[in-house]
C-alpha positions as CSV (number, residue, x, y, z in Angstrom):
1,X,87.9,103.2,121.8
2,X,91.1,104.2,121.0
3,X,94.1,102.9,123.6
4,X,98.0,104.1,123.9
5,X,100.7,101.6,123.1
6,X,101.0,98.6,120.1
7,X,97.6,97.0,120.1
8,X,97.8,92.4,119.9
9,X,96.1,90.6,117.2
10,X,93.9,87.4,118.0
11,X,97.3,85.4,117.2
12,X,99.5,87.2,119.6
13,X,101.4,89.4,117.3
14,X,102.2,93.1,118.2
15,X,102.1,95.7,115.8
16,X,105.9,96.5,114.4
17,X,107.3,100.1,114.4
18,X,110.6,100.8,112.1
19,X,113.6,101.8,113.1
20,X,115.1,105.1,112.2
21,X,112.3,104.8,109.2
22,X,113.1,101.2,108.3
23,X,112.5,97.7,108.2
24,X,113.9,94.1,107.6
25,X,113.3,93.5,104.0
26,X,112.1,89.7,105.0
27,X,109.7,90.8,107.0
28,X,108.4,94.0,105.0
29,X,108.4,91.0,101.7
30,X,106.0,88.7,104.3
31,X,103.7,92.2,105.2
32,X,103.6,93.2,101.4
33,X,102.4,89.3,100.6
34,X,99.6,89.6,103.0
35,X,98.3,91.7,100.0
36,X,97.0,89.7,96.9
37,X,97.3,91.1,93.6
38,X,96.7,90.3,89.9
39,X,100.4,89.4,87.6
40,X,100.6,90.8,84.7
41,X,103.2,90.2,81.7
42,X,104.5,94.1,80.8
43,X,105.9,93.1,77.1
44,X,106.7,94.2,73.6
45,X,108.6,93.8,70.7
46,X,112.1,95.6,70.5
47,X,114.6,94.9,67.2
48,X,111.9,91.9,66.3
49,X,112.2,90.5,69.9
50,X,110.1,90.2,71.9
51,X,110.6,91.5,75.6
52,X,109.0,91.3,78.8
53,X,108.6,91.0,82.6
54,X,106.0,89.6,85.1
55,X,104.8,92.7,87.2
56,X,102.5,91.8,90.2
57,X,102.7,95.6,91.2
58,X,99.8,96.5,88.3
59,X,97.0,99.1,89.2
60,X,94.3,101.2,87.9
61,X,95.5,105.1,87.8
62,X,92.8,107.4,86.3
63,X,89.9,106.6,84.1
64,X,90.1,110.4,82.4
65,X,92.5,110.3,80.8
66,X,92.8,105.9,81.1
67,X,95.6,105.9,83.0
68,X,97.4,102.7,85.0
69,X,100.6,102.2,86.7
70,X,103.3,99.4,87.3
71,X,106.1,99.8,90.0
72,X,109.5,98.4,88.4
73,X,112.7,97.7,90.2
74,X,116.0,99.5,89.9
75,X,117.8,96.9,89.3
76,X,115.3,95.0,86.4
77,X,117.3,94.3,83.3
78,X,114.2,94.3,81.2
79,X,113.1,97.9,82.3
80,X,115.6,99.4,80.2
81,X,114.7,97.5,77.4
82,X,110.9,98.0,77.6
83,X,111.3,101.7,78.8
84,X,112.7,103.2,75.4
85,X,109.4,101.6,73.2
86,X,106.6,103.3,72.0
87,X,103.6,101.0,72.7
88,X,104.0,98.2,75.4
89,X,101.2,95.2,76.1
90,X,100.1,94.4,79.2
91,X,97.8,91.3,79.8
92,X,96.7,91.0,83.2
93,X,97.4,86.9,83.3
94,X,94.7,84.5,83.8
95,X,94.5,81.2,86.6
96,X,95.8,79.0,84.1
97,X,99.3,81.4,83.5
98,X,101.2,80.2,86.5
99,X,103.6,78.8,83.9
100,X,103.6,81.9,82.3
101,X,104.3,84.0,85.1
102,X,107.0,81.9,86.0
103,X,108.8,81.9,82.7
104,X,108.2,86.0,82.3
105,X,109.8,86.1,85.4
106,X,113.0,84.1,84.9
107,X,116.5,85.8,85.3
108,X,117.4,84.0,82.4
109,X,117.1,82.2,79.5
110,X,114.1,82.6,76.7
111,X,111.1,83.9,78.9
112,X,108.9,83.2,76.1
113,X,109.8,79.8,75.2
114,X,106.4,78.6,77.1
115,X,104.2,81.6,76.4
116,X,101.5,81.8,73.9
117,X,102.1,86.0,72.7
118,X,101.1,87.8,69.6
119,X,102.3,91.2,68.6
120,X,100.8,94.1,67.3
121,X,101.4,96.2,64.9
122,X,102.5,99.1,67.4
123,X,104.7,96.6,68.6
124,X,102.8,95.7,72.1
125,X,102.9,91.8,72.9
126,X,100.3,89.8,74.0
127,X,99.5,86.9,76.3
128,X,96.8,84.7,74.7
129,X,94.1,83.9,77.4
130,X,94.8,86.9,79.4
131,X,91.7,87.7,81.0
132,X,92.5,91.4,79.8
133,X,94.9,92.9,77.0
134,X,96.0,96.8,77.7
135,X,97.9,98.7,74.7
136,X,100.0,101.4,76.5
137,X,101.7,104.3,75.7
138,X,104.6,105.8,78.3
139,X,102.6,108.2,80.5
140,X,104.8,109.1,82.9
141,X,107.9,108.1,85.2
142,X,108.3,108.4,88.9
143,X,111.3,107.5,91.3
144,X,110.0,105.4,94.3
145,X,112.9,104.3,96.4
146,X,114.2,101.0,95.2
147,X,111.4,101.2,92.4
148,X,110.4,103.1,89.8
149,X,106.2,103.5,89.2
150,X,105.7,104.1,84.9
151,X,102.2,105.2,84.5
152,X,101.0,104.2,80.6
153,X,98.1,106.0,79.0
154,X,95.8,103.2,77.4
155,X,95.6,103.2,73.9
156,X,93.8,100.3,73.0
157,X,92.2,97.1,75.2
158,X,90.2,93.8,74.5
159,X,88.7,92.3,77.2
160,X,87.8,88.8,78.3
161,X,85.7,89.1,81.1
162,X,84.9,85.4,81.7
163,X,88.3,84.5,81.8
164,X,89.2,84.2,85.8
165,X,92.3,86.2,86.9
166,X,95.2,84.5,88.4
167,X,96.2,86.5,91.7
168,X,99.8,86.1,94.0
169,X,99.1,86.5,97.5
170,X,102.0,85.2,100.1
171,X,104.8,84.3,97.4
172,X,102.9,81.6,95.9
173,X,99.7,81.8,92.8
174,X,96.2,81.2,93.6
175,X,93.0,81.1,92.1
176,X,89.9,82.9,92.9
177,X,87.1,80.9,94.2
178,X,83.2,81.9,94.2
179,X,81.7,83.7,97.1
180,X,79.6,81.2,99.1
């Protein structure tokens, strides 16, 4: 049954409402972490470099026509970079990748001093040991606030289903465990 007013979880907390349609941003960041999600490195080659980012914000779109969709921030330097190529990679990282995503995440420096990548032809870059490898093509772009969601067509994929995911859940990496 239904009642009026904020409802209180077993912990004592009381539901939040925004004000004038708005949060904090620390504590919107600690709801959005409640949510666990895959990391993916969102890369490829540009001028005979290869560029890339660690995008957590990775999810399945359509499967007719094989669509999927990561949410980019304004103010990513890499976007622009990765936004004017043809084909991009995207290898949804596995448990042992913390590294990885760290590095493809930096703000500076080489972020693929400590990656393991191959290109193809197209241009797309690779993780090895990604549990899953997507070739994309630019679907479609779509202002989101503070983001921007690209939705890529897939072109091409290889797939490792024995390889475990790594997921982020609460600012931190973790790996899945079996169901007891």
């Amino acid at each position: 049954m239904a009642r009026a007013g904020p409802s209180l979880r077993p912990a004592g907390v009381g539901v939040i409402s925004a004000v004038d349609g708005r949060f904090d941003s620390t504590l919107l960041r600690q709801a959005f972490g409640c949510f666990p999600s895959g990391v993916t490195a969102f890369c490829g080659m540009r001028d005979g470099v290869a560029e890339g980012m660690a995008a957590s914000s990775f999810t399945t779109v359509s499967l007719d026509p094989p669509l999927v969709s990561v949410c980019v921030a304004n103010t990513s330097s890499t976007w622009p970079k990765l936004a004017t190529l043809q084909r991009l990679g995207l290898s949804v990282l596995a448990d042992e990748h913390a590294v990885v995503a760290r590095s493809l995440s930096a703000k500076n420096g080489d972020r693929f001093r400590d990656v393991d990548w191959t290109a193809a032809d197209s241009g797309a870059v690779f993780v090895h040991g990604a549990t899953l490898w997507l070739e994309c093509a630019p679907f479609k772009r779509i202002e989101a606030g503070d983001h921007e969601i690209v939705v890529l067509q897939i072109t091409a994929l290889a797939v490792y289903p024995d390889v475990s995911p790594i997921v982020f859940h609460r600012s931190g990496f973790r790996e899945l465990l079996p169901a007891i």
